[in-house]
C-alpha positions, -999 to +999 in steps of 0.1 A: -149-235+122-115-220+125-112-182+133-078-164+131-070-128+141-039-115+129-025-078+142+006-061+137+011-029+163+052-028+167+062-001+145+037+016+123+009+008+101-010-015+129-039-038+114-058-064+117-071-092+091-093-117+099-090-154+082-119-180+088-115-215+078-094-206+054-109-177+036-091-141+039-127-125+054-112-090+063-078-073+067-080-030+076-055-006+090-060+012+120-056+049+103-089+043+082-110+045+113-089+067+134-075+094+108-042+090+122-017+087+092-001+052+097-022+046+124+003+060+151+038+076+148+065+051+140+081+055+177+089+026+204+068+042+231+042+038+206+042+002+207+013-006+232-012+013+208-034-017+191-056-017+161-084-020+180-110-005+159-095-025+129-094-057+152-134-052+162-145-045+128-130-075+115-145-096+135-178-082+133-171-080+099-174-120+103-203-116+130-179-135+159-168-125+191-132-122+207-137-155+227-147-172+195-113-168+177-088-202+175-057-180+176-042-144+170-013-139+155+010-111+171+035-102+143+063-100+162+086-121+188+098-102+215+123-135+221+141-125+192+146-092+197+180-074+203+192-070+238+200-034+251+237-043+246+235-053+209+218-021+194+224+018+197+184+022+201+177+034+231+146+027+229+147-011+220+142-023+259+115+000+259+097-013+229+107-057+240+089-047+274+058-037+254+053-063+230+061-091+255+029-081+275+008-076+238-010-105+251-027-086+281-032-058+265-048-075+237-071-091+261-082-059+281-092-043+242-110-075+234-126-090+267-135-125+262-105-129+245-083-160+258-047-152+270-033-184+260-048-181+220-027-148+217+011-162+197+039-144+189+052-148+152+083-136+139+084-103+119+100-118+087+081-151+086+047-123+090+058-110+061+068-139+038+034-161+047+017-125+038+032-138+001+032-174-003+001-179+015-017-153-003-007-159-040-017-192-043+014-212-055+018-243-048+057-238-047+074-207-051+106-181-039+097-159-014+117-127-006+114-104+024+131-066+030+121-039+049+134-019+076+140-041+107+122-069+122+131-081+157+166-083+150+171-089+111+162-069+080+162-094+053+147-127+051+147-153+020+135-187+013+113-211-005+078-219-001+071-261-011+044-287+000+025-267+028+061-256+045+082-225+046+123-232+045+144-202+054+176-203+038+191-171+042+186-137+065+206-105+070+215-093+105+208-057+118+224-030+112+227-036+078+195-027+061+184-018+028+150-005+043+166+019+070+191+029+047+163+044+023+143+055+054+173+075+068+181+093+029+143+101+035+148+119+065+180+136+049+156+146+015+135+167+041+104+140+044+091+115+069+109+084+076+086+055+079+063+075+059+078+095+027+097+067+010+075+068-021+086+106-025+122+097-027+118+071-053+094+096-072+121+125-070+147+102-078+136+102-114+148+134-121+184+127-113+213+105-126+229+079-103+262+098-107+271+086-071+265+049-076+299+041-077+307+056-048+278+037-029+285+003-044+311+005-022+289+005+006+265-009+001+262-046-022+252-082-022+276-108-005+279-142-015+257-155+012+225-144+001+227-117+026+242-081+018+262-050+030+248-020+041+271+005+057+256+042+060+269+071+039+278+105+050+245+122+032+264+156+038+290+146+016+266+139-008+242+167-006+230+190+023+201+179+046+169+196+036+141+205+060+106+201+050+102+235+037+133+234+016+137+235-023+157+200-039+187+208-060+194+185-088+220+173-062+193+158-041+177+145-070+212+127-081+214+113-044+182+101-047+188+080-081+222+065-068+208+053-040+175+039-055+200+026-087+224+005-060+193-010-041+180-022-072+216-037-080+212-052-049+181-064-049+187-083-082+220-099-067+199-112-039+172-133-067+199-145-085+213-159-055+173-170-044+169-186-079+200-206-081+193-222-044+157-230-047+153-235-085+123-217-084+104-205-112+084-178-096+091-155-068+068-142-043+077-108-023+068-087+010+082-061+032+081-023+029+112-025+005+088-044-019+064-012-024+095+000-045+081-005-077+108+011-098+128-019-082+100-046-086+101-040-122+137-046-129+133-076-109+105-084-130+126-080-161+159-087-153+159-113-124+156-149-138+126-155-121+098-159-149+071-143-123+069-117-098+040-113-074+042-088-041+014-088-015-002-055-020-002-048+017+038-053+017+042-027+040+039-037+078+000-036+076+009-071+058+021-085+081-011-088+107-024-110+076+008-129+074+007-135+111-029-150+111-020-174+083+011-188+099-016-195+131-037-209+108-018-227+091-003-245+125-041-249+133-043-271+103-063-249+081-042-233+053-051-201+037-069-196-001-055-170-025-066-136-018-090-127-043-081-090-045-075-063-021-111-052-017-114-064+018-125-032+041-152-015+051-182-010+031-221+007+029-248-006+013-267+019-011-296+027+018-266+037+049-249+057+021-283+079+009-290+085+051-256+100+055-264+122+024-297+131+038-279+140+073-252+162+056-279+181+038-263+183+003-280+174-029-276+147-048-292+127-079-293+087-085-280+086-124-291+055-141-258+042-149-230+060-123-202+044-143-214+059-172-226+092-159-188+092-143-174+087-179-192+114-186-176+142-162-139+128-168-147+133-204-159+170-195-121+169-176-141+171-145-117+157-109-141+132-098-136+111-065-151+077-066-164+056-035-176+024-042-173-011-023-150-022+001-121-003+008-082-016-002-059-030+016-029-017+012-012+020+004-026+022-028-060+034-040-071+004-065-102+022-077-123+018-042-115+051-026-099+071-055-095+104-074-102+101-111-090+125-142-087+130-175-051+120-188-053+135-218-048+172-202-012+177-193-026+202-162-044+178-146-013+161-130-003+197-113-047+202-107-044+166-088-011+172-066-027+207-062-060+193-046-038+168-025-018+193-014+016+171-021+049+181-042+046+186-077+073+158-088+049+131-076+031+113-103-005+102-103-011+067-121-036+056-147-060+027-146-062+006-182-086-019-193-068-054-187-076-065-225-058-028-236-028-024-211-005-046-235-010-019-265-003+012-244+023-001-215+050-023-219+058-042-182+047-071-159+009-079-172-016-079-155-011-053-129-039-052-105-020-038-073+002-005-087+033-025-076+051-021-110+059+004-134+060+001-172+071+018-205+043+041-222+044+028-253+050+051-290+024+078-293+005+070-264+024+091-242+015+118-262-022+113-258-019+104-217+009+133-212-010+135-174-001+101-167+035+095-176+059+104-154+092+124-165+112+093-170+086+079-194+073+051-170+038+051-158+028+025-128-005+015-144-032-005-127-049-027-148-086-036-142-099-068-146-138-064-159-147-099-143-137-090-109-145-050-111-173-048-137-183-012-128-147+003-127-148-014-161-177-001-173-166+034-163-134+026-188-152+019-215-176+048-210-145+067-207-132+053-243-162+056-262-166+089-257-123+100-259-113+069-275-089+068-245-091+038-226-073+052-193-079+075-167-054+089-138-062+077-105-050+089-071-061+083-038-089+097-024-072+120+005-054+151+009-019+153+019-011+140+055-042+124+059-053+084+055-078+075+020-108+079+034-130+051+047-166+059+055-191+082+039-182+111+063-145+109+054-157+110+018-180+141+023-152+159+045-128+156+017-151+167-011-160+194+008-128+208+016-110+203-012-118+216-054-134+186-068-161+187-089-178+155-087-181+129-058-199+095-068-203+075-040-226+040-042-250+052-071-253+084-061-238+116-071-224+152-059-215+179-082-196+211-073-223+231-090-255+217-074-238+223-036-244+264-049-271+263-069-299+255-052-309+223-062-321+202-038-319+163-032-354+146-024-368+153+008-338+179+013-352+214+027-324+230+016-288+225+014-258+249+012-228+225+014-212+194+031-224+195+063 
């Protein structure tokens, strides 16, 4: 047997995923067990935190120990790093010193653990094996960006016969990540945290600054790019969180999100005419632009486009454990899907009902009794099976509404407590998605968007966004049959085959995790159904005195 840990702890987003003899086993971020959006702030003194509760759920996840792992991969090399001299972080000596001693500390959270099975692996090559050694291709293009690794932002190449061969990489400070991390900051959001927001609000303006940018920022002839950083105050004056957006912000927003696109294109043409490959496989945070994946998808001459759903740095802790696995001898299988967190069997779920006192009922079909409620344009959450992996909610952890009820998009971001430009995105039978949407097909992960097609956006109005684009999830009823089922429920009674999904959280806080995050959130926020495992909550039955079996009495989530 070959056991693998991977982690990732240097920025943000720390994780762990597990890989045994070759089989992904487990992969979790560190916020779902703590609570702690992105698992700890995005800060070099927070760089000695681990994922430790992700790390020892993973492996008994497996049923092993810390002394019976092969290797860990560390997802980043502190030999790589910048010196003090070559960077205007202060922090950077600060955050070198930390991760060269990961190795102790990862033994003190994991006693039995060996000193000399902890590795370092670079940031970049974390990310692209999170790509090519999850999608399954025997040969492929495999494109990294993201904010910074140790002392690069960019990393491209070409997966072939077992081996990865860099062939091009852009040096800090040019960065097409920090760049849309620092307009972030300048919009009024959270770096590191808020980028999605950006790219949401930036559909309400017009790039009417992209020439301007170009000028800064653009694709050189070397596979690498240009990144110089604007004067946002030219532009458009800095907002602070409780600010309003001016169609100026918005107009910011677009330019920049139209010349990273540009520039993101220039790079796979130059990827596609070194490597000659067909397909192209993508990580990093910049890859959970999907606005930017799908003109990639479209207009780059690559004939497929896969990104890890984890792209983010969560990815990487999976990435690192198949580059130790792979030098172990054992390469990695395809990832099967992103269900691969925690989960409760029927009998654990039912005792933390019993414990929080609320009523509940066991429908004979929860997909269809589901249906059922949307169809009633009831908000339901869903909790079933393993978690995701990854930012977005996949139908595991989610929040389910009608889309045919133009309100329900402002009822959703009202529950969430979030701005009311963001979208929510609807889930589509696999064997339908090509009659509504028009994109990359099929679309498991949420990592592109498409056209709503003709009259359908009429009848979905909750799930298109103002541009006319919806990032649609498709569902595969081999590999989710009760999602599925719920679908078709869904359609037979609406003749709608789609329903919005969101994540199952409320602003500022991870998707919940276990059956007391589920509760917490039901409880605290206005949704009218809960259906977690085979059971079910409704609103009305918390007030009106029904009462579950062997339940006294119940009042509420308790």
């Amino acid at each position: 047997m070959t056991a693998v840990l991977g982690i990732n702890a240097v920025f943000h987003d720390s994780a762990a995923a597990l890989i045994v003899d070759g089989e992904i086993v487990a992969a979790a971020e560190e916020e779902r067990f703590t609570r702690r959006k992105h698992g700890k702030p995005p800060v070099a003194f927070s760089t000695w935190e681990l994922p430790e509760e992700a790390a020892r759920w993973c492996l008994g996840e497996a049923g092993l120990e810390p002394k019976d792992l092969d290797g860990v991969g560390y997802s980043y090399d502190p030999a790589l790093a910048l010196t003090p001299d070559r960077t205007e972080d202060p922090w950077e000596e600060l955050r070198t010193t930390f991760t060269r001693r990961a190795p102790n500390f990862l033994c003190t959270a994991l006693p039995g653990l060996e000193i000399g099975s902890v590795h370092f692996v670079a940031h970049h090559l974390a990310h692209a094996a999170s790509a090519y050694g999850a999608v399954g291709w025997p040969s492929c293009a495999v494109l990294v960006l993201d904010g910074r690794g140790e002392a690069r932002s960019h990393l491209a190449g070409r997966y072939a016969k077992g081996r990865f061969e860099p062939l091009a990489a852009q040096r800090l400070p040019h960065s097409l990540g920090m760049l849309y991390e620092e307009l972030t900051e300048h919009l009024g959001f959270r770096r590191s945290s808020d980028e999605y927001k950006v790219m949401a609000m930036a559909s309400y303006g017009k790039p009417t600054l992209l020439n301007c940018l170009r000028r800064l920022v653009h694709a050189d002839a070397e596979g690498g790019f240009v990144a110089e950083r604007p004067d946002w105050e030219r532009f458009a004056p800095r907002l602070h969180a409780e600010d309003e957006w001016t169609p100026r912000h918005a107009d910011l927003a677009a330019s920049v999100q139209a010349v990273v696109e540009e520039t993101l294109l220039s790079l796979c043409r130059w990827l596609h005419q070194n490597t000659g490959e067909r397909r192209l496989a993508m990580a990093g945070g910049v890859a959970l632009n999907c606005v930017a994946n799908s003109r990639i998808a479209a207009e780059s001459p690559f004939d497929e486009v896969w990104v890890q759903p984890a792209a983010g740095d969560s990815g990487t802790a999976l990435g690192a454990a198949i580059v130790i696995s792979e030098e172990l001898g054992t390469p990695t299988r395809p990832m099967r899907g992103a269900a691969l967190g925690r989960s409760w069997r029927d009998d654990e779920i039912e005792a933390w009902l019993r414990t929080a006192a609320v009523p509940f009922e066991r429908p004979e079909d929860i997909a269809a009794a589901v249906a059922g409620h949307l169809a009633e344009n009831h908000v339901v959450a869903w909790y079933q099976g393993r978690s995701e992996w990854g930012p977005r909610a996949l139908g595991r952890r989610s929040l389910f509404a009608d889309p045919r009820d133009p309100r329900n998009l402002e009822r959703l971001n009202d529950i969430k407590g979030r701005e009311q430009f963001r979208p929510v995105a609807p889930m589509v039978l696999e064997p339908r998605a090509a009659e509504i949407f028009a994109g990359p097909l099929p679309s498991p992960y949420m990592l592109f968007t498409h056209e709503v097609r003709g009259d359908w956006a009429d009848l979905i109005p909750a799930a298109v966004h103002v541009d006319g684009t919806a990032r649609i999830q498709t569902v595969d009823p081999e590999a989710d049959p009760l999602l599925a089922r719920m679908l078709a429920c869904f359609e037979r009674s609406t003749g709608v085959p789609v329903v919005i999904n969101t994540s199952l959280n409320t602003a500022g806080r991870p998707m919940v995790d276990d059956p007391r995050d589920a509760l917490e959130c039901f409880g605290s926020a206005p949704i009218d159904v809960l259906a977690i495992g085979p059971y079910l909550i409704t609103r009305g039955g918390l007030y009106s005195g029904a009462r579950a079996p062997g339940v006294e009495a119940a009042s509420g989530v308790g």
